[in-house]
C-alpha positions as CSV (number, residue, x, y, z in Angstrom):
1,X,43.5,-3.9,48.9
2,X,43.7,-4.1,45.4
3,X,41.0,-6.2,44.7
4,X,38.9,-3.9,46.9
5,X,39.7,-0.9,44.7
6,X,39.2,-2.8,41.5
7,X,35.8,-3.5,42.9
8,X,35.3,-0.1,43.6
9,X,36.6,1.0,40.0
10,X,33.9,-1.5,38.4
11,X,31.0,-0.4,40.6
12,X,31.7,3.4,39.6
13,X,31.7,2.6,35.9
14,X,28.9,0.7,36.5
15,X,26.6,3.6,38.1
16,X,28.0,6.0,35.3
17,X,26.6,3.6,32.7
18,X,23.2,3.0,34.7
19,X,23.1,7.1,35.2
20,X,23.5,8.0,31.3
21,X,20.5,5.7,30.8
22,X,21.6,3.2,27.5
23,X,20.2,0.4,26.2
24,X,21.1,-1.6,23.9
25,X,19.1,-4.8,21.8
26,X,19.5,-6.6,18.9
27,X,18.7,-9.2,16.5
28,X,21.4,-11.8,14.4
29,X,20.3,-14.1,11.0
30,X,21.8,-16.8,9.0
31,X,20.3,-17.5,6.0
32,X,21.3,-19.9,3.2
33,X,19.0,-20.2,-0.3
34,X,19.5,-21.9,-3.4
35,X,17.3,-22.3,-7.0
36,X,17.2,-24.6,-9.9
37,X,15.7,-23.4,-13.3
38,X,14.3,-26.5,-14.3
39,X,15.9,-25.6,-17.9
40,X,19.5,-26.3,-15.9
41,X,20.1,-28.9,-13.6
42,X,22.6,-27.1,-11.5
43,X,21.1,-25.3,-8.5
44,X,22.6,-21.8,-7.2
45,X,23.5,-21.7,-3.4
46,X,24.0,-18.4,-1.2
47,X,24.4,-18.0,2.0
48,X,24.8,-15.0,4.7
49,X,25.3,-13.6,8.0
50,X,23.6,-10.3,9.4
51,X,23.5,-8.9,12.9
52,X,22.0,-5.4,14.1
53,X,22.7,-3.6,17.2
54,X,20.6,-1.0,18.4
55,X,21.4,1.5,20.7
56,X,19.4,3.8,22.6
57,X,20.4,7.2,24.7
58,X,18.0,8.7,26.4
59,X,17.9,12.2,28.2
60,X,14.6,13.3,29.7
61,X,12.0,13.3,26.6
62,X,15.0,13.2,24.2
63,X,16.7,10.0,22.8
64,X,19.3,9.0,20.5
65,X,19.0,5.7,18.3
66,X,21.1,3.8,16.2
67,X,21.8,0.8,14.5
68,X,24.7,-0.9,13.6
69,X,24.3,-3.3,10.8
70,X,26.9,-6.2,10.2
71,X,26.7,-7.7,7.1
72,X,28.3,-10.6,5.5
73,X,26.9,-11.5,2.7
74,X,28.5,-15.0,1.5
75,X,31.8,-13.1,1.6
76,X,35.3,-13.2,3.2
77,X,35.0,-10.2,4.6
78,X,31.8,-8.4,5.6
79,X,30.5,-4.7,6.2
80,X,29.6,-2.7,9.1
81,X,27.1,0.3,8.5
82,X,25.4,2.7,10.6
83,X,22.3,2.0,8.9
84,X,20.1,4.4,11.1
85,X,21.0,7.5,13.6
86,X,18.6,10.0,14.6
87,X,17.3,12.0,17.4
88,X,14.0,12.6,18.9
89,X,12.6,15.2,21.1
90,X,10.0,17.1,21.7
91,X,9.0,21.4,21.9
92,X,5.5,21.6,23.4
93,X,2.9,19.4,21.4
94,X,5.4,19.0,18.5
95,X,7.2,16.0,18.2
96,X,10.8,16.3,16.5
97,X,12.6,13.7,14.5
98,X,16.1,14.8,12.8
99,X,18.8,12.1,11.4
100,X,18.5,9.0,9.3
101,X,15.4,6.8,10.4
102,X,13.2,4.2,8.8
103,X,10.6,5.7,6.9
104,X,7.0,3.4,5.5
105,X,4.6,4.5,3.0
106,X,1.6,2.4,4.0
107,X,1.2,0.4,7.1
108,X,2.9,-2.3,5.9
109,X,5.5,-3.3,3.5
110,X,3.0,-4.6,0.7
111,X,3.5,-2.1,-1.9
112,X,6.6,-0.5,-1.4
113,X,9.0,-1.4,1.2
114,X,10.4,1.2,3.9
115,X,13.6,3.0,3.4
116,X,15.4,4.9,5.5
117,X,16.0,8.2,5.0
118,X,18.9,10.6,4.5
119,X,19.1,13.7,6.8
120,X,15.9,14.4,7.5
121,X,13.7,16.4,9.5
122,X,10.1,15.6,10.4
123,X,7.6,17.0,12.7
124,X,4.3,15.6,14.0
125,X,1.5,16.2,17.0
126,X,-2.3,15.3,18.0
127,X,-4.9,17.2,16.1
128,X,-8.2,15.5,17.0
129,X,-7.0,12.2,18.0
130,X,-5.4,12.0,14.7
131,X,-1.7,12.1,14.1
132,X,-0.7,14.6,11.6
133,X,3.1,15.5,10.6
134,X,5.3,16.8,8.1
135,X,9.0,16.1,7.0
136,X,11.5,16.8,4.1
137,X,15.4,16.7,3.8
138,X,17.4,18.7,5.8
139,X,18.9,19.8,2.7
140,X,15.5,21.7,1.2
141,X,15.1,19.0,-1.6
142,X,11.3,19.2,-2.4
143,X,11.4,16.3,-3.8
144,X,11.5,14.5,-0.5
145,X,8.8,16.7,1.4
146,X,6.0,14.6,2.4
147,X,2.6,15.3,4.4
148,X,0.6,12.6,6.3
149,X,-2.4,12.0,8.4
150,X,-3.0,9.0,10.8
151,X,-5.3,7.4,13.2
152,X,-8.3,5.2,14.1
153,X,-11.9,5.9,12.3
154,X,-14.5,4.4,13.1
155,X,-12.7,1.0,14.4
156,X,-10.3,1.0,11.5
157,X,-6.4,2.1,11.1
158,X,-6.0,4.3,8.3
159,X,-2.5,6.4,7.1
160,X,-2.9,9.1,4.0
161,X,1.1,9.6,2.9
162,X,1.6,12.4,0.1
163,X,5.4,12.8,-0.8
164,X,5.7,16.4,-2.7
165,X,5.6,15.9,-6.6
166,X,5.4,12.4,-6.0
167,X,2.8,10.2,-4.7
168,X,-0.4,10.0,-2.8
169,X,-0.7,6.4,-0.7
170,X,-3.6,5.6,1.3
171,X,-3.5,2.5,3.3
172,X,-6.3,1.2,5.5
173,X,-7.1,-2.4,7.8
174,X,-8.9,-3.2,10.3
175,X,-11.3,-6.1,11.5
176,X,-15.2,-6.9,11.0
177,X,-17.5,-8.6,12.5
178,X,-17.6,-11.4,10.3
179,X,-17.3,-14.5,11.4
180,X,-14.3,-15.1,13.2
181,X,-10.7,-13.2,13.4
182,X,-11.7,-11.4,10.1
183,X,-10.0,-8.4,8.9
184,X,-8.6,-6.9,6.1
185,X,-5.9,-4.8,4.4
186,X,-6.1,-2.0,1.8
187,X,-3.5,0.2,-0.1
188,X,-3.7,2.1,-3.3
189,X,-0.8,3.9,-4.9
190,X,-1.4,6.9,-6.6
191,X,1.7,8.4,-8.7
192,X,1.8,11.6,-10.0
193,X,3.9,9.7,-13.1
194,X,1.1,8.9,-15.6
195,X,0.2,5.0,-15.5
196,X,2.3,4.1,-12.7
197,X,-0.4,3.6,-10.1
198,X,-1.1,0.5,-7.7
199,X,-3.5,-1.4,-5.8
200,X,-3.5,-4.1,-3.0
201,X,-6.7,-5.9,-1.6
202,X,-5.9,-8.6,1.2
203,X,-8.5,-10.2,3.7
204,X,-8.5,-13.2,6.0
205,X,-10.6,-14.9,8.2
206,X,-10.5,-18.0,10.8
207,X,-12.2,-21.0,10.6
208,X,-11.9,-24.0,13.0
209,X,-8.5,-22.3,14.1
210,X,-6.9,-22.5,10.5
211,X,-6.6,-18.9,9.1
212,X,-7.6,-18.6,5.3
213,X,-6.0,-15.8,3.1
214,X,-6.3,-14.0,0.0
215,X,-4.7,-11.4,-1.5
216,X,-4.9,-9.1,-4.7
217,X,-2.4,-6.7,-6.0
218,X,-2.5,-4.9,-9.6
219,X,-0.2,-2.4,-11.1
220,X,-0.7,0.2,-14.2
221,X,2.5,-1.3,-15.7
222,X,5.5,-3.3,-14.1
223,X,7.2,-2.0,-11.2
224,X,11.0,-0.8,-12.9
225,X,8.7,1.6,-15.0
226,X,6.6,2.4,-12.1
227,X,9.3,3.6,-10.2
228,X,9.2,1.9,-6.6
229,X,7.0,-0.9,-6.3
230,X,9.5,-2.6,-4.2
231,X,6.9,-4.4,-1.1
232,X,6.4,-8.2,-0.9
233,X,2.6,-8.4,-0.4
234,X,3.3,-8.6,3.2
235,X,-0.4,-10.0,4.1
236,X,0.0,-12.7,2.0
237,X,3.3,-14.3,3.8
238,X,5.0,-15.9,1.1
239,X,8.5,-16.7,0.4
240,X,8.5,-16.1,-3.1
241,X,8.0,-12.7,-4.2
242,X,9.9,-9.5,-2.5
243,X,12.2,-9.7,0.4
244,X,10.1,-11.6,3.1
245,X,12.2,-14.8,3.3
246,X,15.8,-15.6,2.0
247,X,14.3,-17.8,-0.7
248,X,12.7,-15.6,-2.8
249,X,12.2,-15.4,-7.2
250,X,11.1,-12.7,-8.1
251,X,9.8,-8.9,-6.8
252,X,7.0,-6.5,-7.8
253,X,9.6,-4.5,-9.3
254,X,8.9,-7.1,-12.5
255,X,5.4,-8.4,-11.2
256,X,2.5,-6.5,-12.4
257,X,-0.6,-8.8,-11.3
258,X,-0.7,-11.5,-8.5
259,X,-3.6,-13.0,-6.9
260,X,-2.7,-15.6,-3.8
261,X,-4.6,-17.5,-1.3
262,X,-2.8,-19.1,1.6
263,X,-3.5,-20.9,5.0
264,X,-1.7,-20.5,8.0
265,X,-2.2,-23.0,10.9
266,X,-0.1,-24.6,13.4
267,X,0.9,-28.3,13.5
268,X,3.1,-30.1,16.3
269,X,4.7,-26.6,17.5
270,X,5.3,-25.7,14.0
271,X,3.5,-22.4,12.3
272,X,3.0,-23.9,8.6
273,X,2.1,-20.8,6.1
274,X,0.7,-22.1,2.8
275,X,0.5,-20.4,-0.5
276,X,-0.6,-20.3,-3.9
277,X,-1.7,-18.2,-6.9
278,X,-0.6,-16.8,-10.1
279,X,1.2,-13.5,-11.3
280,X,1.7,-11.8,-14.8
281,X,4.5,-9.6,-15.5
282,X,4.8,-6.8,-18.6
283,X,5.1,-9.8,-21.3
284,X,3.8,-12.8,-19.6
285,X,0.3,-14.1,-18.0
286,X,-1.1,-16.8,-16.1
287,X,2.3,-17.5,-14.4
288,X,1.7,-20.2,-11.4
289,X,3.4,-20.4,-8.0
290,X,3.2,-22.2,-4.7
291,X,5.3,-22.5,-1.9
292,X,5.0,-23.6,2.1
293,X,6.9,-21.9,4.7
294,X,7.8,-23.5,8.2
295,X,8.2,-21.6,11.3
296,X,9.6,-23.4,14.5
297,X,10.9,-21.6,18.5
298,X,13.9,-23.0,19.1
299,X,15.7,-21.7,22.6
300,X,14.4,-18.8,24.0
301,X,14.1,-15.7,21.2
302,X,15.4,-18.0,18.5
303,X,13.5,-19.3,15.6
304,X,14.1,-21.4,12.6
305,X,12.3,-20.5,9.4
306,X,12.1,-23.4,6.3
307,X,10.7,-22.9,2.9
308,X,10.2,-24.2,-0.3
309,X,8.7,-23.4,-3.5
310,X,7.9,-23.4,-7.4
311,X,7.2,-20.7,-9.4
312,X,7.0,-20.6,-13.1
313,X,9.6,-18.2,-15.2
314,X,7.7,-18.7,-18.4
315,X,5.2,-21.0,-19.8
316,X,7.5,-23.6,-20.2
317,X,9.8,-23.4,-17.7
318,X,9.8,-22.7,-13.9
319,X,12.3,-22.6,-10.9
320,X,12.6,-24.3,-7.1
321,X,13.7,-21.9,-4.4
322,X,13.9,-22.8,-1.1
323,X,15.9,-21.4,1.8
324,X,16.6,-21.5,5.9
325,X,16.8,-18.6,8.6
326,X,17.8,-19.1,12.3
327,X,17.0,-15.6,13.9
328,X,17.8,-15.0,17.3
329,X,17.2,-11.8,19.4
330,X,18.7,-10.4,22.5
């Protein structure tokens, strides 16, 4: 009899779970990277742990999201954060967005990366197949008001961001009919801060199944006076500038310049994503680097990331990063 009513107390919770519609996914990282100047022989090693949670409501047309970030960052004793929380809904045509959320200047990360945002508000809906929308903090700051139109024109994606007092960004890519699997990836940066614009030009093509890369990105001055040139060149796939991989040397925060090529192909189950080029900062020119990332599936959802790489810190010296991610989703 008892089991029979504990049966029936897990079955009830059950249907009340199913009934308030939540889902919840995530993703979990380990990552460990180490350098060597070759001006010291002794490398530096990191490591790190990181797992998001994210957790849906939904009610009718309105949900809830958040995300619950665990960090451990090569410490003891790590940090849990509610990195993102915000609600969406809808009032007619008009789409409503109110809390925290992640928030992108272009389409991708390749200029400035996305940030999330701080008691916001933002509202959007259709006007002539376009998406248009407005949003600002909750708190009146003008300073964080921005405007933006997007959509598909003639065959190609295009976003126009304008943040109040701030910035305009337009961001375009799309493919041609060149060839095979060609496309391409524009963004320019336009400050209202005098000499702080910036520009990025990326295209790639496939030949014989082997996909060939280039990339181009040029800034008024370097990106600490700029203000927020905080992306990773995100077309371009390598591990050695910005954020995209653990093993990274340096950011367009101190990068003025860089031109790249890369290839990407895929050898005995592995993805294998090829790099060079050269960068100049506010002082320095003709800088070289070159790395090779290596991308294998391991069990289902899991996947191991490897790279390595050299990239010069001055015209005599230079530095070895390299670096290891296991991600796994669920």
């Amino acid at each position: 009899m008892k089991k029979q009513l504990l049966i029936a107390a897990v079955a009830a919770t059950m249907t009340s779970v199913a009934m308030a519609d939540i889902s919840i996914s995530g993703s979990a990282n380990i990552k460990m990277a180490g350098k060597a100047l070759s001006t010291d022989a002794a490398a530096v090693q990191s490591s790190s742990q990181n797992m998001d949670i994210d957790i849906t409501g939904s009610n009718g047309a309105t949900k809830v999201f958040a995300n619950l970030d665990f960090d451990n960052s090569g410490t003891a004793v790590g940090n849990l954060n509610v990195d993102k929380l915000y609600m969406t809904t809808a009032i007619g045509s008009v789409n409503v967005k109110a809390g925290d959320w992640s928030s992108c200047v272009g389409m991708v990360e390749g200029v400035q990366k996305c940030t999330t945002t701080d008691n916001s508000i933002a509202l959007s809906t259709t006007v002539a197949g376009l998406t248009v929308g407005v949003s600002g903090g909750m708190s009146n700051d003008s300073a964080n008001n921005s405007f933006s139109v997007s959509g598909k024109v003639a065959g190609l994606d295009f976003k126009i961001k304008d943040n109040e007092n701030t910035y305009t960004n337009i961001s375009v890519k799309g493919d041609v009919a060149v060839g095979t699997g060609t496309g391409f990836y524009v963004e320019q940066m336009s400050r209202d801060a005098a000499d702080s614009d910036a520009t990025l030009v990326a295209a790639h093509t496939v030949v014989n199944g082997v996909t060939l890369k280039a990339a181009s990105y040029e800034a008024d001055t370097a990106g600490v006076t700029a203000g927020s040139n905080t992306g990773d060149i995100r077309p371009l796939g390598t591990s050695l500038v910005g954020d995209y991989h653990t093993a990274h040397a340096d950011d367009l925060t101190t990068i003025k310049d860089i031109k790249g090529f890369g290839i990407n192909t895929d050898v005995a189950g592995n993805n294998v994503n090829v790099v060079v080029g050269n960068y100049d900062t506010a002082t320095l020119n003709g800088l070289d680097f070159a790395d090779i990332v290596v991308t294998r599936k391991l069990a289902a959802g899991t996947t191991l990331d490897m790279s390595y790489g050299k990239m010069d810190t001055s015209a005599t010296a230079d530095t070895t990063n390299y670096g290891a991610i296991i991600n796994v989703k669920f």
